[in-house]
DRENKEZA-206006 format. One record per atom (N, C-alpha, C): atom name; residue number from 1; x, y, z; residue in one letter. Coordinates in steps of 0.05 Angstrom, whole numbers, plus 5000, padded with zeros to 4 digits. Example, Ala and Ser with C-alpha at 12.3 -4.5 7.8 and 13.67 -1.06 7.14 Angstrom:
<vexros>
VEXRO vomar guke   xx   yy   zz zaza
VEXRO     N    1 5264 4886 5156    a
VEXRO    CA    1 5246 4910 5156    a
VEXRO     C    1 5264 4934 5156    a
VEXRO     N    2 5257 4955 5142    s
VEXRO    CA    2 5273 4979 5143    s
VEXRO     C    2 5258 5001 5157    s
</vexros>
This chain:
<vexros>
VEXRO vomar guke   xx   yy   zz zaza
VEXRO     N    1 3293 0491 6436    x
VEXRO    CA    1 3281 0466 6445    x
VEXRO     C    1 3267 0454 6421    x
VEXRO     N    2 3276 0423 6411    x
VEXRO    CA    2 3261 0417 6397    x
VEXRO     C    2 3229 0401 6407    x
VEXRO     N    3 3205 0417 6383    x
VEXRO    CA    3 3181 0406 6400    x
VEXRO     C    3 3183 0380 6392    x
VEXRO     N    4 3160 0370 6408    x
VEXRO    CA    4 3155 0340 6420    x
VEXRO     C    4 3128 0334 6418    x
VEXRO     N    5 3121 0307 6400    x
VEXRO    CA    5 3097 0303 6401    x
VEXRO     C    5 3085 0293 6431    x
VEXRO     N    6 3066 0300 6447    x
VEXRO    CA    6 3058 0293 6470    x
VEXRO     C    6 3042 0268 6462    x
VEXRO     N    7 3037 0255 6480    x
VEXRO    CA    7 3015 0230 6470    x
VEXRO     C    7 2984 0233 6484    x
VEXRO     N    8 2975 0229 6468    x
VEXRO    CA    8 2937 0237 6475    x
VEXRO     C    8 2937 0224 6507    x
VEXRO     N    9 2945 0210 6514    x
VEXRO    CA    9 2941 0197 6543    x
VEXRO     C    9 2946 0224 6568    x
VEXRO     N   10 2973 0230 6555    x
VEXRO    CA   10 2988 0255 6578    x
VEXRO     C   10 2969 0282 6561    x
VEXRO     N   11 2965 0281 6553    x
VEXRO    CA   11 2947 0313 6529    x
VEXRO     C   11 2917 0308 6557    x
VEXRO     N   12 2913 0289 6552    x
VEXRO    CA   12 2885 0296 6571    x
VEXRO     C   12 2884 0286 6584    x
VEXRO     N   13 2906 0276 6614    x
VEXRO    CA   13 2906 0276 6644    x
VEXRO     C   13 2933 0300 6648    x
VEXRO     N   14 2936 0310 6635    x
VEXRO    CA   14 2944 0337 6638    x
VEXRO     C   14 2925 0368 6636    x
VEXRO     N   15 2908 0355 6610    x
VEXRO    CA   15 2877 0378 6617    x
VEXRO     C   15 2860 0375 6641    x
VEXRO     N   16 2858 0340 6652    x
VEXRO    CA   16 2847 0335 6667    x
VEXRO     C   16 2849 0353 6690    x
VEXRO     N   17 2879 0352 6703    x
VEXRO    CA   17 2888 0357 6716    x
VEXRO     C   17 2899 0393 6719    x
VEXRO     N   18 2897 0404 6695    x
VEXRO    CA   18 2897 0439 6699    x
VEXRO     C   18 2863 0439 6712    x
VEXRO     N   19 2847 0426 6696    x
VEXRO    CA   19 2814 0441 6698    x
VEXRO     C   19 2817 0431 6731    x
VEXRO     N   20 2826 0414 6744    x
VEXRO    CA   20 2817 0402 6778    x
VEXRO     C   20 2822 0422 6789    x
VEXRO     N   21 2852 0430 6778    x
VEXRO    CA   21 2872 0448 6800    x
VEXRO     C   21 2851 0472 6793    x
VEXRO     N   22 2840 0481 6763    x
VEXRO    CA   22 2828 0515 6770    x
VEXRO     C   22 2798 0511 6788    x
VEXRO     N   23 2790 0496 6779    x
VEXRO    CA   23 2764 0481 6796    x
VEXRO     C   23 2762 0494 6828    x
VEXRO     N   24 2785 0473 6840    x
VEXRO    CA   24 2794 0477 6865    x
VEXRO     C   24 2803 0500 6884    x
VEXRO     N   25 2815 0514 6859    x
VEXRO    CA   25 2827 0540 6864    x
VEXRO     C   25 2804 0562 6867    x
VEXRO     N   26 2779 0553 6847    x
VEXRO    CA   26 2764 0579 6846    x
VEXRO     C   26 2752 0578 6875    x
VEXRO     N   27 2742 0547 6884    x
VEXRO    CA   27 2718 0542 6899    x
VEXRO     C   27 2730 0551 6937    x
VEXRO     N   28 2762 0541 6933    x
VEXRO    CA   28 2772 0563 6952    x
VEXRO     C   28 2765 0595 6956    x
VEXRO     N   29 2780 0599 6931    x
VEXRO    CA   29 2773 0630 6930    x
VEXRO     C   29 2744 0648 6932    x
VEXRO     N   30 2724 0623 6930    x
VEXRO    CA   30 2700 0630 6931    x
VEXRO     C   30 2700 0633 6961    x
VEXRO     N   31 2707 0614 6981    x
VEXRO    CA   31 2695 0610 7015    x
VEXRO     C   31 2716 0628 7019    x
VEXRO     N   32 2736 0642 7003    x
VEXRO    CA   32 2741 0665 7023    x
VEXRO     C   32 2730 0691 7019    x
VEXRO     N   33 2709 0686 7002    x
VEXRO    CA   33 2698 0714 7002    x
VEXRO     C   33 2670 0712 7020    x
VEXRO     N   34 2656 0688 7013    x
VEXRO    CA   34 2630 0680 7030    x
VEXRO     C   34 2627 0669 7053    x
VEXRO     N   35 2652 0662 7073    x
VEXRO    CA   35 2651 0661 7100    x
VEXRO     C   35 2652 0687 7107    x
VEXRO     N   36 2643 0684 7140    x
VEXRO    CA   36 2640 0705 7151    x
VEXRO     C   36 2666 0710 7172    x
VEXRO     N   37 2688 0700 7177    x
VEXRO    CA   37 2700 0713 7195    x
VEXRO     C   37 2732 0689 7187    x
VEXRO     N   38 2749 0707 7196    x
VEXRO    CA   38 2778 0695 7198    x
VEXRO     C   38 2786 0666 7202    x
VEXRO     N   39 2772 0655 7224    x
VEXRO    CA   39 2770 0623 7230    x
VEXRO     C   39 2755 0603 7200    x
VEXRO     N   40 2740 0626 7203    x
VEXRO    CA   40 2720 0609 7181    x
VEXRO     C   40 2732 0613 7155    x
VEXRO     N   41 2747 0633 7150    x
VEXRO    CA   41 2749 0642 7121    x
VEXRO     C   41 2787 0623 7114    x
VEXRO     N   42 2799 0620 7129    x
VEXRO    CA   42 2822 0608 7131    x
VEXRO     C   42 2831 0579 7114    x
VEXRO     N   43 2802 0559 7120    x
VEXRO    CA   43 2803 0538 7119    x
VEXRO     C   43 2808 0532 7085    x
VEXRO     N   44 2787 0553 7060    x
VEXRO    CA   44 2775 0553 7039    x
VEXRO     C   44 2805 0553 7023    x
VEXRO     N   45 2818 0573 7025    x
VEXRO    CA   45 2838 0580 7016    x
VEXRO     C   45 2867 0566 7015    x
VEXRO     N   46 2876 0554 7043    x
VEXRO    CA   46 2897 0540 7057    x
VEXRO     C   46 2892 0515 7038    x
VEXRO     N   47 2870 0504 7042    x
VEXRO    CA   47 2860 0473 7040    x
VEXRO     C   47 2860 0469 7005    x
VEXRO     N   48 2834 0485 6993    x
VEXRO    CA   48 2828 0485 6957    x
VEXRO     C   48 2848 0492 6944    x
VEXRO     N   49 2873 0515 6954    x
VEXRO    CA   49 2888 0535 6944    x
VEXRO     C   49 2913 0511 6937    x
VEXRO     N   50 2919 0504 6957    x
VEXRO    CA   50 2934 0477 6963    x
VEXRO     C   50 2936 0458 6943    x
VEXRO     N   51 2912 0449 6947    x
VEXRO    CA   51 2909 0429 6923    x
VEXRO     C   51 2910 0429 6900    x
VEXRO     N   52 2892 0452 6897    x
VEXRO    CA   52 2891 0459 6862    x
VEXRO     C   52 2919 0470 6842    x
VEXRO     N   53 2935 0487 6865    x
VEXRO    CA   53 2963 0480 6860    x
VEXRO     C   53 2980 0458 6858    x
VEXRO     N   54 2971 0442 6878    x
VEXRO    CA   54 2984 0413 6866    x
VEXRO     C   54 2975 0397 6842    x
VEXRO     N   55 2948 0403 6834    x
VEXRO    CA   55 2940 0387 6812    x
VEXRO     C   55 2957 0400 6788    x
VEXRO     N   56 2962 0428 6784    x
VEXRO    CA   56 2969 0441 6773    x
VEXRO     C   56 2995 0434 6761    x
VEXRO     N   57 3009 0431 6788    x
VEXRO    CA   57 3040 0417 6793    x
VEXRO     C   57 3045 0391 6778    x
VEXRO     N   58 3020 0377 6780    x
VEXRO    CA   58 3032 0352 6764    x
VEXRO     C   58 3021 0347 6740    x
VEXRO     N   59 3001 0366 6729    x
VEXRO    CA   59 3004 0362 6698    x
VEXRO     C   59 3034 0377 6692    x
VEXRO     N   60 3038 0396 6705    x
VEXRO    CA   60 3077 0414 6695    x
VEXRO     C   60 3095 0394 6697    x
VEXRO     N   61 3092 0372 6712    x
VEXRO    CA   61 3108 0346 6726    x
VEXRO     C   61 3099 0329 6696    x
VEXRO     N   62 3078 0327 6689    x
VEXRO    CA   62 3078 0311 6663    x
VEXRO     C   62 3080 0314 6641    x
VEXRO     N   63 3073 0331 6629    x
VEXRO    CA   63 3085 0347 6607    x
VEXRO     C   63 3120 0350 6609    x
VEXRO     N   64 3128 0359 6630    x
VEXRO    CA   64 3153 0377 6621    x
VEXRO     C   64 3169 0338 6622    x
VEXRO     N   65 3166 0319 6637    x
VEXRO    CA   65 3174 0295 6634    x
VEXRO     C   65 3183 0290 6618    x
VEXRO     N   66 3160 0296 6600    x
VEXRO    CA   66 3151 0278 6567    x
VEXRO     C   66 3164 0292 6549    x
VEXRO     N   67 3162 0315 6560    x
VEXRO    CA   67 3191 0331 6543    x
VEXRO     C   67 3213 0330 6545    x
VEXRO     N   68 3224 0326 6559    x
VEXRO    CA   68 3251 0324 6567    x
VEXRO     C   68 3263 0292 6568    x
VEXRO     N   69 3242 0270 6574    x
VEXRO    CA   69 3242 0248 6571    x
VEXRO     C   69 3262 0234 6607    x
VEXRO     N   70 3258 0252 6617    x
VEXRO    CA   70 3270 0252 6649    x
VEXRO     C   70 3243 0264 6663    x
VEXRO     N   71 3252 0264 6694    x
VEXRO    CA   71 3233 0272 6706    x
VEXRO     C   71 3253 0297 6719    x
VEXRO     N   72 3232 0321 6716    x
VEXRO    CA   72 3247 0342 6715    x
VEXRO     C   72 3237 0360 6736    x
VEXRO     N   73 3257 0365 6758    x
VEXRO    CA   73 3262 0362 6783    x
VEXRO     C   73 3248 0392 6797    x
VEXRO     N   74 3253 0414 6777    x
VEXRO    CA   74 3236 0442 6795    x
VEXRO     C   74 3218 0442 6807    x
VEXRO     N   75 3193 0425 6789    x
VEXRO    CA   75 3171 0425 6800    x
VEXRO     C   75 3158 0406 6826    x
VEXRO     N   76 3182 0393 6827    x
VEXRO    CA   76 3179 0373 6848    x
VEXRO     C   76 3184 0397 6880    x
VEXRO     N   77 3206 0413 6857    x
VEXRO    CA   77 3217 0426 6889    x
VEXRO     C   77 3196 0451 6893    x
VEXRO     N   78 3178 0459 6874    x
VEXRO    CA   78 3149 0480 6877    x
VEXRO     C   78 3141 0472 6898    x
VEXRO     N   79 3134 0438 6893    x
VEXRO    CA   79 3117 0428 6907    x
VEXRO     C   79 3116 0423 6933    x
VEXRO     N   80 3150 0417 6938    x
VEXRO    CA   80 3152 0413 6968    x
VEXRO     C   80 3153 0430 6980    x
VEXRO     N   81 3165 0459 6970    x
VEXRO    CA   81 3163 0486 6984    x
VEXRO     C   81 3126 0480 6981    x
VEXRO     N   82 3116 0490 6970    x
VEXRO    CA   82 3082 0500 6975    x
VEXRO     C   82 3073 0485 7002    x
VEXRO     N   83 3079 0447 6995    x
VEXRO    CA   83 3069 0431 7022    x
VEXRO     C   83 3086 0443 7050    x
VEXRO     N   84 3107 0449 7044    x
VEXRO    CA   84 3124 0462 7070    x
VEXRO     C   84 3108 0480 7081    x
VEXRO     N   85 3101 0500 7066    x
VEXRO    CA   85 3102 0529 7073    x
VEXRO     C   85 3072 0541 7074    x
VEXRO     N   86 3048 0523 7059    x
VEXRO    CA   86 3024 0538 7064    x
VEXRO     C   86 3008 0523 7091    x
VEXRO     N   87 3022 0502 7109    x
VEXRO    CA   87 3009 0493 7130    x
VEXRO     C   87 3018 0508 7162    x
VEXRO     N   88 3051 0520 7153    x
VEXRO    CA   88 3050 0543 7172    x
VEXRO     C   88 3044 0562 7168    x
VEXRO     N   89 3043 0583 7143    x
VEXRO    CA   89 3034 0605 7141    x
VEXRO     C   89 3001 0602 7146    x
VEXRO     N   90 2980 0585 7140    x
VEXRO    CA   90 2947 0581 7164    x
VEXRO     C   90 2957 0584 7194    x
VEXRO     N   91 2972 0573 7204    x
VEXRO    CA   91 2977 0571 7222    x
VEXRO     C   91 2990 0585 7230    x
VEXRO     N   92 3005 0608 7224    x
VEXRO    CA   92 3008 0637 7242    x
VEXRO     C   92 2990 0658 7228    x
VEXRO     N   93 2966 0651 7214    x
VEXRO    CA   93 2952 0673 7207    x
VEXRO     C   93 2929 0656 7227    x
VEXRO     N   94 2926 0641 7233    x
VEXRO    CA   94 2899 0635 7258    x
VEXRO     C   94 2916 0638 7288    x
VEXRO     N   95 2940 0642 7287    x
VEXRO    CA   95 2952 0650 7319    x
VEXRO     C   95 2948 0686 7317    x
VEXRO     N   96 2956 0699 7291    x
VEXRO    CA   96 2949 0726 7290    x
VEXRO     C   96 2925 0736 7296    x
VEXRO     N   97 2907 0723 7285    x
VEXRO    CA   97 2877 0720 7289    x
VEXRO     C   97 2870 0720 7324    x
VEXRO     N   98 2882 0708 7335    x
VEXRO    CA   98 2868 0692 7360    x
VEXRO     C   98 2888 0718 7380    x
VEXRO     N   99 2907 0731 7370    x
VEXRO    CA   99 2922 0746 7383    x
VEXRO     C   99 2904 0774 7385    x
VEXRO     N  100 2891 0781 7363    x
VEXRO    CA  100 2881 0798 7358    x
VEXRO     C  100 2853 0798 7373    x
VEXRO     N  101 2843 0787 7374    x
VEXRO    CA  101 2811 0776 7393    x
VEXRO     C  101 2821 0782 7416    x
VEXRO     N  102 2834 0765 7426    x
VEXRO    CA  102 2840 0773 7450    x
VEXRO     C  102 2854 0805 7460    x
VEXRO     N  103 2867 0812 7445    x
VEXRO    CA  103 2866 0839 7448    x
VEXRO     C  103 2858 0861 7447    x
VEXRO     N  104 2826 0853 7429    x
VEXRO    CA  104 2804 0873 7419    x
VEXRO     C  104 2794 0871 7455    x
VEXRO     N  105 2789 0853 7467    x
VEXRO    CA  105 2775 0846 7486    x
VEXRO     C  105 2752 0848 7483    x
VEXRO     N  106 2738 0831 7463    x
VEXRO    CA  106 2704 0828 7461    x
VEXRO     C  106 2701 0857 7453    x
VEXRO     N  107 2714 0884 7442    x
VEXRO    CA  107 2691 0912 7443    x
VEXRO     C  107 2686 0905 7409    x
VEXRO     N  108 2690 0894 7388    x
VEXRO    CA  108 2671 0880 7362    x
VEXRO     C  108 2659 0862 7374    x
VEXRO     N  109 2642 0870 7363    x
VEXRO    CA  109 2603 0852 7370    x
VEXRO     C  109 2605 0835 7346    x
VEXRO     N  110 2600 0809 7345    x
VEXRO    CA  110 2599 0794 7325    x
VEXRO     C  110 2565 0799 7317    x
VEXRO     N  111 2572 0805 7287    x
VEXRO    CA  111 2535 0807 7274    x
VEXRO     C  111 2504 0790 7286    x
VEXRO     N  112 2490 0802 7296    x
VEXRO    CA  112 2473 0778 7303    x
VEXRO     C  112 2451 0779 7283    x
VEXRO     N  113 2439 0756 7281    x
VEXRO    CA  113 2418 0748 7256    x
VEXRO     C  113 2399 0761 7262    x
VEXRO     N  114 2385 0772 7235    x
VEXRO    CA  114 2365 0785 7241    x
VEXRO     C  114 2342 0776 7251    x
VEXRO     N  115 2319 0778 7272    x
VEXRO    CA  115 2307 0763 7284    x
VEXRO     C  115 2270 0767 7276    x
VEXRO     N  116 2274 0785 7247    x
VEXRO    CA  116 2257 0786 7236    x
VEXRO     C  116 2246 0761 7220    x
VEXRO     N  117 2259 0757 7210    x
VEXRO    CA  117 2257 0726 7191    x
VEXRO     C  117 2256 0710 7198    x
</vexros>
């Protein structure tokens, strides 16, 4: 492959756009460690994880462009698999979830706050 000078415009809305996607990615990964339960912890991940992969997607969407001088088609298809596929996979991990509750039948006691404080 011969290299390719990038142009300062795509050089830094392509940095722009890695730092959003790891940004997004971490602050997900953070609410699934600091919620407290399945419903709650679902949202962080599905939603930030999502995104920050897409931001990710289109600095690879701009760069590899500018290289190739086409718009170059894999990452398009990353993208539509990820939008496909991470709004059902929440959604049979909160039907697993809700399957599971109901079959514990209430015997986990959800934590109650301490009533010292």
């Amino acid at each position: 492959m011969i290299p390719v000078d990038i142009p300062l415009w795509a050089d830094l809305l392509a940095s722009l756009l890695m730092i959003t996607g790891g940004a997004l990615t971490l602050i997900g990964s953070l609410g699934l460690l600091r919620l407290p339960d399945l419903f709650a912890r679902i949202h962080g991940p599905t939603l930030n994880n999502s995104l920050g992969l897409g931001s990710v997607l289109l600095a690879s969407i701009l760069i590899a462009s500018i290289q190739a001088d086409r718009l170059v088609f894999q990452e398009v298809l990353i993208t539509l698999f990820v939008v496909a596929t991470a709004p059902v996979t929440a959604m049979l991990l909160m039907r697993a979830g809700m399957y599971r509750r109901r079959a514990d039948g209430g015997k986990k006691k959800a934590p109650q706050p301490d009533e010292s404080t």
